[in-house]
RODO-2510 file (C-alpha; in nm, 4 decimals, decimal comma):
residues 414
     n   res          X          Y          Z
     1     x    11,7671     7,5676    11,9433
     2     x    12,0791     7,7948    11,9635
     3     x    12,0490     8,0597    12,2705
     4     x    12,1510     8,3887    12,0698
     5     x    12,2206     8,5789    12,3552
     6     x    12,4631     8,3105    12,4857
     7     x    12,6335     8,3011    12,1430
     8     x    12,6784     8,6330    12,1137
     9     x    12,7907     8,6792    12,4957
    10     x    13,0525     8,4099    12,3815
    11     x    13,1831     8,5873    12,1002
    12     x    13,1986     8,9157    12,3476
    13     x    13,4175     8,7203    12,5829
    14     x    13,6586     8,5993    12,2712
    15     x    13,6657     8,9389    12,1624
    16     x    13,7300     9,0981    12,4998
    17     x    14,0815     8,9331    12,5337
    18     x    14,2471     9,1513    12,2874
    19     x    14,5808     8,9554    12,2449
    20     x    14,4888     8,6399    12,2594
    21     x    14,1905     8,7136    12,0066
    22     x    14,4391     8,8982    11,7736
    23     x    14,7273     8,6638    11,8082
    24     x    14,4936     8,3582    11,7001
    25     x    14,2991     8,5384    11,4138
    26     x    14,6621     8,6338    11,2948
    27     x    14,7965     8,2438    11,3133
    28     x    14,4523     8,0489    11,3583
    29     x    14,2207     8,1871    11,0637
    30     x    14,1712     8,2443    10,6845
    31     x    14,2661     8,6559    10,5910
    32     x    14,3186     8,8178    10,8943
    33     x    14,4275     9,1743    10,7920
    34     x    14,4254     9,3606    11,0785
    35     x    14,3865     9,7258    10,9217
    36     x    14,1121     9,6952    10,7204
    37     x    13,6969     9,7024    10,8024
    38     x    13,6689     9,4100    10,5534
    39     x    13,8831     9,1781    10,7066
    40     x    14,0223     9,3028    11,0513
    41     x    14,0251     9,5141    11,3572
    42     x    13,7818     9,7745    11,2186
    43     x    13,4781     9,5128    11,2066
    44     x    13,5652     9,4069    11,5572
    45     x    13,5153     9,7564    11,6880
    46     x    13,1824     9,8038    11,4970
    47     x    13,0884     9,4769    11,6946
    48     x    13,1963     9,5860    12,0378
    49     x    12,9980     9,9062    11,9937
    50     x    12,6548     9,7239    11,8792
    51     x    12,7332     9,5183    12,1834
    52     x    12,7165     9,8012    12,3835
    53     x    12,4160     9,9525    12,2126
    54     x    12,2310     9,6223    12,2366
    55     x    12,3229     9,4728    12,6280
    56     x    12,3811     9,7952    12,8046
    57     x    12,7730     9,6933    12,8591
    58     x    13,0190     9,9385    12,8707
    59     x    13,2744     9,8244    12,6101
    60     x    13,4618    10,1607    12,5380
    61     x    13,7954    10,0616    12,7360
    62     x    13,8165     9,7287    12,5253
    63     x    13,7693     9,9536    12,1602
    64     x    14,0531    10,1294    12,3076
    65     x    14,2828     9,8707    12,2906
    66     x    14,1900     9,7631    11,9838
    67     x    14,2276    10,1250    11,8488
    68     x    14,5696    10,1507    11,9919
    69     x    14,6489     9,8009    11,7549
    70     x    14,5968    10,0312    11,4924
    71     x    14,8249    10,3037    11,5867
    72     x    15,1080    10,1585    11,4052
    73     x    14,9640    10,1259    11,0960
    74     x    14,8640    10,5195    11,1272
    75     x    15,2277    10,5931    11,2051
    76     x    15,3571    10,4237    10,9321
    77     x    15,1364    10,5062    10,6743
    78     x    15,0527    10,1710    10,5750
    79     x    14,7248    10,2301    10,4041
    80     x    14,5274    10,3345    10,1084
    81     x    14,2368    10,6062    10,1702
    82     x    13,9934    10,3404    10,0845
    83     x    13,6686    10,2238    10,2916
    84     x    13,6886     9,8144    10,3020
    85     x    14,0895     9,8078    10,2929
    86     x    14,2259    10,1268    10,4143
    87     x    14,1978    10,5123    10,6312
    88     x    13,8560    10,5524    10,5597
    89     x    13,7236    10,1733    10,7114
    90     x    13,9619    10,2543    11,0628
    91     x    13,7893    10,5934    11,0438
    92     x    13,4400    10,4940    11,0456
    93     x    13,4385    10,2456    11,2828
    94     x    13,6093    10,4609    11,5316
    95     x    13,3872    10,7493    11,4564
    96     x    13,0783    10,4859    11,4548
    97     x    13,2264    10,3691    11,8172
    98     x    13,2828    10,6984    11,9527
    99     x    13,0321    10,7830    12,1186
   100     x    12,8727    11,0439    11,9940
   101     x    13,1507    11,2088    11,8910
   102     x    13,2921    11,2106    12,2313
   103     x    13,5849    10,9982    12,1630
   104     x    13,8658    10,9849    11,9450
   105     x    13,7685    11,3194    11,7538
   106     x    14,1499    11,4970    11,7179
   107     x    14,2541    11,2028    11,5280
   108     x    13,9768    11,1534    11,3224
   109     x    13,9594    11,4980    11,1958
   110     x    14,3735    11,4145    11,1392
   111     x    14,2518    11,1466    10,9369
   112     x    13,9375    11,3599    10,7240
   113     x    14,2252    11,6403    10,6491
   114     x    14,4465    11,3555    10,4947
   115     x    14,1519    11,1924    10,2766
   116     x    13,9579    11,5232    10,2008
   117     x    14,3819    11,6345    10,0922
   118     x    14,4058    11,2869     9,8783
   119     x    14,0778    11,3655     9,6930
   120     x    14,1542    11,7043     9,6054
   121     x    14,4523    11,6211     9,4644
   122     x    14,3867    11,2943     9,2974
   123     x    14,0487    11,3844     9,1648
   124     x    14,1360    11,6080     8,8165
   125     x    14,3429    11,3103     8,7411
   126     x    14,1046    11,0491     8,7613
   127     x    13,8696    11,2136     8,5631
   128     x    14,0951    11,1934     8,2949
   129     x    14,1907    10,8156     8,3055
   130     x    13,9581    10,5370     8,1813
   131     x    13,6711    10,4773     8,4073
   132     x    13,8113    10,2030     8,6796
   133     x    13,5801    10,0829     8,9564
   134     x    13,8988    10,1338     9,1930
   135     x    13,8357    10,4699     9,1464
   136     x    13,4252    10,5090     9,2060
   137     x    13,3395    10,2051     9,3902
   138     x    13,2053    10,1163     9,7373
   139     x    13,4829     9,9079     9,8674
   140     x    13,8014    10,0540     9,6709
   141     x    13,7270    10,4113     9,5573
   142     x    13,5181    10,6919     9,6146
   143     x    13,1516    10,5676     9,6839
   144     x    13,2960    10,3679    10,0117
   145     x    13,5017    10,7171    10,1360
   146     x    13,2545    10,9181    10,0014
   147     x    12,9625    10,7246    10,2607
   148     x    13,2202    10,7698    10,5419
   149     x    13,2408    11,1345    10,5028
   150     x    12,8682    11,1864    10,4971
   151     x    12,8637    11,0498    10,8345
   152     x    13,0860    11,3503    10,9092
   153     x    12,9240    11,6106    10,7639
   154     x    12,8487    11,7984    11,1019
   155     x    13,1956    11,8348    11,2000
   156     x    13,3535    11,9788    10,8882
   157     x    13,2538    12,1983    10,5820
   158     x    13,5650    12,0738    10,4265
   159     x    13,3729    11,7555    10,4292
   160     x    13,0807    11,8637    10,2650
   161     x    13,2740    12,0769    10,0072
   162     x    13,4598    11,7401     9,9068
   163     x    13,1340    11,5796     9,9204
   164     x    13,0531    11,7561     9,6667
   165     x    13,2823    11,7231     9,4398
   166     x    13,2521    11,3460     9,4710
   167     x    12,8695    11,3715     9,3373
   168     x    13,0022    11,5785     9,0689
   169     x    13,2679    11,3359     8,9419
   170     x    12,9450    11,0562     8,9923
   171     x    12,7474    11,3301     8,7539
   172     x    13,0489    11,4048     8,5140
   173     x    13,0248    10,9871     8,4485
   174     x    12,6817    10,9187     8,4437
   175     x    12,6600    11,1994     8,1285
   176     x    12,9698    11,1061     7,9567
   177     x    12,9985    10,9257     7,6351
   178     x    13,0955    10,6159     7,7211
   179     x    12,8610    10,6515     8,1022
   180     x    12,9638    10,3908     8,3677
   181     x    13,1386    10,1612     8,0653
   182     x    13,4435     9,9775     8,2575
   183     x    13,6467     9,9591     7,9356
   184     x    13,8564     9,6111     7,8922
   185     x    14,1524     9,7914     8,0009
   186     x    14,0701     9,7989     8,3701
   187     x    13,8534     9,4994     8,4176
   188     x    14,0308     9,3670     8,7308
   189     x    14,1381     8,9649     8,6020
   190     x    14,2926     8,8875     8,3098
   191     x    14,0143     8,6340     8,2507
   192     x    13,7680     8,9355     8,2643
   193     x    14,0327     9,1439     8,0124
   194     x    14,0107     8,8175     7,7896
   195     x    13,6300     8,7892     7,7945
   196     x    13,5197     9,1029     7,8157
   197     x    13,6389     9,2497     7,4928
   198     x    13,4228     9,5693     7,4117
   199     x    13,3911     9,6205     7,8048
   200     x    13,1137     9,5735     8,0793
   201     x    12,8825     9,7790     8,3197
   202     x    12,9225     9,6300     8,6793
   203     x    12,5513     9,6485     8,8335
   204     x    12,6825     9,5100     9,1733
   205     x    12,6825     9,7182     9,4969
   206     x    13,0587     9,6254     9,5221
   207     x    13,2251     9,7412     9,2554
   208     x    12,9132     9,8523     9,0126
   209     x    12,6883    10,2104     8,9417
   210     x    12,4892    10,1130     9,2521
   211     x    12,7175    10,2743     9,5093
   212     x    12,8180    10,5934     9,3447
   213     x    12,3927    10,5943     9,2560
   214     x    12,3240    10,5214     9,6582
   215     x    12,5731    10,7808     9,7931
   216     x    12,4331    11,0361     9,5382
   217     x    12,0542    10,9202     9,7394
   218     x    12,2105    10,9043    10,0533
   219     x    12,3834    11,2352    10,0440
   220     x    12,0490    11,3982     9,8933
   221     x    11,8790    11,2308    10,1675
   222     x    12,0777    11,4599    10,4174
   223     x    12,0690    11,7638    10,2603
   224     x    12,3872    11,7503    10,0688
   225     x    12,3159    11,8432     9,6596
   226     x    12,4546    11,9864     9,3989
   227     x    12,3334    12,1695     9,1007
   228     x    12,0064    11,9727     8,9091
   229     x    12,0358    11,6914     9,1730
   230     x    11,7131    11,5534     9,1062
   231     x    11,7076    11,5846     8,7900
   232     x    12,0377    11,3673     8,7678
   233     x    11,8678    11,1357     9,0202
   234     x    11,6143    11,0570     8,8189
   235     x    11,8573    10,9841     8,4941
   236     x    12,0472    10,7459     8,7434
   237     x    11,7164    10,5670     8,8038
   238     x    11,6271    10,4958     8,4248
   239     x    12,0127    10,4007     8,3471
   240     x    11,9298    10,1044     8,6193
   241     x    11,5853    10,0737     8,4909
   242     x    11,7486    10,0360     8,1257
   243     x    11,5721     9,7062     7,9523
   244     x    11,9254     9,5540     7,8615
   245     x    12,0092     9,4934     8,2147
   246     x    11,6875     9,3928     8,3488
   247     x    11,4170     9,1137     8,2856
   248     x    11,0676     9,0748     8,5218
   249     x    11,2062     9,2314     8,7784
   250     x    11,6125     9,0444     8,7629
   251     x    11,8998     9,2749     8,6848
   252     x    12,2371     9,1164     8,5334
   253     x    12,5088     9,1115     8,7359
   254     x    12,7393     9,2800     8,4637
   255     x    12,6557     9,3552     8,1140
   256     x    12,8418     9,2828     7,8585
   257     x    12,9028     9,5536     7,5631
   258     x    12,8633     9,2237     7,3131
   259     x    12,5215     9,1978     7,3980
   260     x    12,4343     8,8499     7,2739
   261     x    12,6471     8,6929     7,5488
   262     x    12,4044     8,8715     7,8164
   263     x    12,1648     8,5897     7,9948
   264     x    11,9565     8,6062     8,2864
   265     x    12,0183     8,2714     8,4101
   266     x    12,1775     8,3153     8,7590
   267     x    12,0696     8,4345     9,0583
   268     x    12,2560     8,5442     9,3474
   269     x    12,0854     8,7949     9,5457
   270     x    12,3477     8,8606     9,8076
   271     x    12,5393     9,2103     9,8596
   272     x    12,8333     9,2093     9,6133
   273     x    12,6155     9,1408     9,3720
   274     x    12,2395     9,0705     9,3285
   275     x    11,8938     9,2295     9,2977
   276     x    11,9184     9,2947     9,6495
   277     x    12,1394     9,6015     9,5685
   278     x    11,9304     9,6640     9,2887
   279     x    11,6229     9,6740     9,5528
   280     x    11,7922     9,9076     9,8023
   281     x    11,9371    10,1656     9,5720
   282     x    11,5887    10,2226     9,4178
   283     x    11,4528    10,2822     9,7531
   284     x    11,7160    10,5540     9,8451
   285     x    11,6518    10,7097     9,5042
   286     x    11,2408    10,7050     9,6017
   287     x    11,3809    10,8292     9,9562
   288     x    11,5362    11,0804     9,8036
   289     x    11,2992    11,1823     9,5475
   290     x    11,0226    11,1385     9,7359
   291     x    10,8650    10,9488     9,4307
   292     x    10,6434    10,7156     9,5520
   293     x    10,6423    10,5188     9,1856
   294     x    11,0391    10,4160     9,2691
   295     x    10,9935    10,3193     9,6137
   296     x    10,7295    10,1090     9,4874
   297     x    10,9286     9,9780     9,1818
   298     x    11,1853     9,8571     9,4753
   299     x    10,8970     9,7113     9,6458
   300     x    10,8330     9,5048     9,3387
   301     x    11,1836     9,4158     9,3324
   302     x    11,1974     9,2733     9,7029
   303     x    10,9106     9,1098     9,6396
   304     x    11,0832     8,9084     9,3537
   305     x    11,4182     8,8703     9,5827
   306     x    11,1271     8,6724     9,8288
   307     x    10,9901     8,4757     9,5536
   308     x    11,3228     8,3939     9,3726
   309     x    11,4121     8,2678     9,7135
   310     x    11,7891     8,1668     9,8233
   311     x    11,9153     7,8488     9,6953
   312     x    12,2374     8,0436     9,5641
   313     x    12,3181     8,1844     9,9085
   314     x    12,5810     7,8954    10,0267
   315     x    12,7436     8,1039    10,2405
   316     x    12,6210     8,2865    10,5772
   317     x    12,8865     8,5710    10,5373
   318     x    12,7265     8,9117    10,4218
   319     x    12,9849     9,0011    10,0796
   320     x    12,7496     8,6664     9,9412
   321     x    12,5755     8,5071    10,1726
   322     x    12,2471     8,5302    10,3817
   323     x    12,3360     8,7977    10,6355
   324     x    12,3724     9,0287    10,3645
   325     x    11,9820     8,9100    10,1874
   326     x    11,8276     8,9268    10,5773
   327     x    11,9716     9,2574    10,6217
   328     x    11,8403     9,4328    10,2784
   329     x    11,5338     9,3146    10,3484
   330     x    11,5457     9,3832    10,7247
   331     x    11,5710     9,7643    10,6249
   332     x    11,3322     9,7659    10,3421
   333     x    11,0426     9,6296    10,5516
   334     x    11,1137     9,8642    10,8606
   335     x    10,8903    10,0927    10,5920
   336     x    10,7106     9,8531    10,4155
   337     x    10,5773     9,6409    10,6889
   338     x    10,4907     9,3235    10,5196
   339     x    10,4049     9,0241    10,7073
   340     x    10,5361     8,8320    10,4332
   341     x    10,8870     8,9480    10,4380
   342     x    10,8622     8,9566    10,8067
   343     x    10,8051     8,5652    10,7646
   344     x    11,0779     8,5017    10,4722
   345     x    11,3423     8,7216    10,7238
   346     x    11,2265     8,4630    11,0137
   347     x    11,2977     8,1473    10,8007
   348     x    11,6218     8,2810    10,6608
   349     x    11,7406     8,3894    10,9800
   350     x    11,6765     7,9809    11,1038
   351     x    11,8830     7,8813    10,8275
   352     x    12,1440     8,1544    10,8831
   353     x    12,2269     7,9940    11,2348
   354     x    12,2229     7,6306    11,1321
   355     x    12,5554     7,7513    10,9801
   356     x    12,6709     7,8181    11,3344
   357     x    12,9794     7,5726    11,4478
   358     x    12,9766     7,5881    11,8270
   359     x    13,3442     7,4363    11,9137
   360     x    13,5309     7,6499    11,6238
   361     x    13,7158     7,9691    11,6957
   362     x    13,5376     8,0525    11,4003
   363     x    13,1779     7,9763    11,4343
   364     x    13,0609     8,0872    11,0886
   365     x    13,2677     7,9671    10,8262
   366     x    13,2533     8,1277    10,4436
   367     x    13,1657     7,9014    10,1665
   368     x    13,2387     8,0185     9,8024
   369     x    13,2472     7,8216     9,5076
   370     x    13,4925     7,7911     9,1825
   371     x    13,4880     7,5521     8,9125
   372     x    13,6388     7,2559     9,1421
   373     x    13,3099     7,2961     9,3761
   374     x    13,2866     7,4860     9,7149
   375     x    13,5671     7,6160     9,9297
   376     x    13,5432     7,6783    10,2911
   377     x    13,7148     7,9570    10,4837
   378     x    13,6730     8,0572    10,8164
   379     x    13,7222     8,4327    10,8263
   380     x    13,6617     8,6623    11,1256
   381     x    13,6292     8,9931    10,9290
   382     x    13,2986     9,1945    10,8761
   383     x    13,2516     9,1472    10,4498
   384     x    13,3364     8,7645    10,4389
   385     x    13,3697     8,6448    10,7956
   386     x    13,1859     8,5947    11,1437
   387     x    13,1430     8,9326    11,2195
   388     x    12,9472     9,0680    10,9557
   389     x    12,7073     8,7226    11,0874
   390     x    12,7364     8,8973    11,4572
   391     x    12,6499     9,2365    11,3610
   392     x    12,3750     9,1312    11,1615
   393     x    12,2240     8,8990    11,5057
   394     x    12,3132     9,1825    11,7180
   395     x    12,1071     9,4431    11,4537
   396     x    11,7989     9,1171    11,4510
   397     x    11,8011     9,1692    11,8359
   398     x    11,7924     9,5620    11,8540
   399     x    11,6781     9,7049    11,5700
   400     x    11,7302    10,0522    11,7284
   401     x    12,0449    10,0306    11,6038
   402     x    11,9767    10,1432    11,2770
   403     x    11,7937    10,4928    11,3990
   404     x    12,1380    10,6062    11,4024
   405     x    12,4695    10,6122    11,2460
   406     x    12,5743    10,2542    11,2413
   407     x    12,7510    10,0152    11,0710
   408     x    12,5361     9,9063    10,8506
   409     x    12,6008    10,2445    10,6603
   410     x    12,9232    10,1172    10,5454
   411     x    12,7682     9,8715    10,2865
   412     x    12,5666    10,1990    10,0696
   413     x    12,2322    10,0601    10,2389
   414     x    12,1441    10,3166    10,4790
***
């Protein structure tokens, strides 16, 4: 049996020799990008402050050094605005890490004047550009930026004003003509461009409706709304509850405009994609609501995530693994209580670290597959890599965590 505390105290230690951890994630491992909270430096500050949540150890000196790793890459402007790959991911963790807003607030309200600045500007212009998920989504575009702002709503009015602004532009697509179409213009492969003829609706967490819908609950949730918010809500909730996409309780991953071609034959109920998401935006939207009938719709859901069980989930990574199915569900029973789940979260957990490699610098490796079978990487980042694995054991261990801002909140789940 694997001594979690001891693993986790190892990975600490690792962590805790900032040069020597950076130097061999940057020559050693699989995608090391050190600027971004997918893959880099952002997800091993989120892990240093659970660790200090969780064992009572001060870590704040060693998130130092690690924030002055990023400095460069603030100097030099080497970044996008976006959550998973750019200003917006090294902003949250640092505000996530900073103790209560005691640390590191003159540069991250630097940093909200440049994104709030960014969306103000670029904002009229997207609206009149074919709907691209790089523009509304959770890991490129404004769903992702949009979540970090809401966890800065009591330091700036500017970032509830822009806040706002974002729901509209969510609003503004949900009622247009073609709604959340991705047209074949700006599917993101040319294999998607070639297939996807007439265009698709993403239903994925990722890239799909469900984080624009889940920021839209989220923000409602802490008192920021616009104009007929519930009523818009509520039309969000029947465009996911739409019979095309869905079939006893299994949404499609995309749907495709030639509708024939749409089957509901896989299942992968991870967080890119999955009715996982599905499950957790319908509970914000109850949240939100306070409509008992959708919070119990997403019970239903959960219910059928448990029964379809998780012979897709290869991987332990959360992007589309098991950390990512164990943490959904984690959340969704701290209000539904269910011994059941309780039991399905123990035995996935047991699987989850039967993954673990003990003599690896990377002790939980991602597994993906293509048409030549699986692929193995071994990635330290938070989406695809180890630490998303850590964060989730930490969270397991002290679920107190998630009582406040955390990082969790990054993924449009809480």
């Amino acid at each position: 049996m694997t001594d979690l505390n001891l693993i986790l105290k190892k990975k600490f230690q690792d962590i805790s020799e900032v040069d020597d951890f950076i130097s061999k994630a940057s020559t050693e491992t699989d995608y090391f990008e050190p600027v971004t909270l997918s893959h880099g430096i952002p997800g091993l500050i989120l892990f240093l402050d659970a660790y200090q949540k969780s064992f009572n150890i001060n870590t704040e000196h060693i998130v130092h050094k690690y924030v002055m790793k990023l400095a460069p890459y603030l100097q030099n402007h080497q970044y996008n605005n976006s959550l998973f790959g750019g200003l917006s991911g090294i902003a949250f963790s640092m505000d996530i890490a900073s103790q209560n807003d005691r640390n590191y607030q003159n540069i991250l309200n630097n940093i909200d004047d440049v994104i709030v600045n960014e969306i103000e500007n670029k904002l009229d212009q997207i609206l009149q550009e074919p709907l691209n998920p790089l523009n509304y989504d959770t890991i490129s575009g404004l769903a992702g930026i949009g979540r970090y702002l809401l966890n800065r709503i009591d330091v700036s009015g500017t970032n509830v004003k822009t806040l706002k602004r974002i729901l509209t532009y969510f609003k503004d697509i949900q009622y247009s003509q073609n709604s959340w179409v991705v047209p074949q213009e700006s599917q993101f492969l040319e294999s998607d461009k070639n297939y996807f003829t007439q265009g698709n609706i993403n239903l994925g967490l990722a890239h799909g409706v469900l984080g624009p819908m889940s920021l839209f609950a989220l923000c409602v949730i802490k008192g920021i709304t616009i104009e007929n918010h519930q009523h818009i809500l509520k039309d969000m909730y029947k465009f996911i509850m739409n019979k095309k996409f869905c079939s006893n309780y299994r949404w499609l991953q995309r749907y495709d405009l030639i509708s024939e071609r749409n089957h509901f034959n896989f299942i992968r109920n991870g967080w890119c994609y999955g009715n996982t998401g599905v499950m957790t935006t319908m509970f914000l939207i109850g949240q939100a609501l306070q409509d008992e009938e959708i919070i119990q719709m997403s019970k239903k859901v959960m219910l059928q995530v448990i029964n379809d069980k998780e012979e897709n989930l290869i991987s332990p990574t959360i992007c589309h693994g098991l950390s990512s199915q164990i943490l959904m569900l984690t959340i969704m029973n701290l209000h539904f209580e269910l011994d059941e789940v309780s039991d399905y979260i123990t035995e996935l957990t047991n699987k989850l670290i039967s993954h673990y490699k003990e003599n690896h610098l990377v002790n939980f490796i991602d597994i993906n597959e293509n048409k030549q079978g699986e692929f193995k990487s071994g990635k330290v980042g938070l989406l695809e890599g180890e630490i998303g694995v850590y964060l989730l054991l930490i969270t397991l261990q002290n679920l107190k965590i998630l009582n406040e801002k955390n990082w969790t909140n990054a993924f449009l789940i809480s």
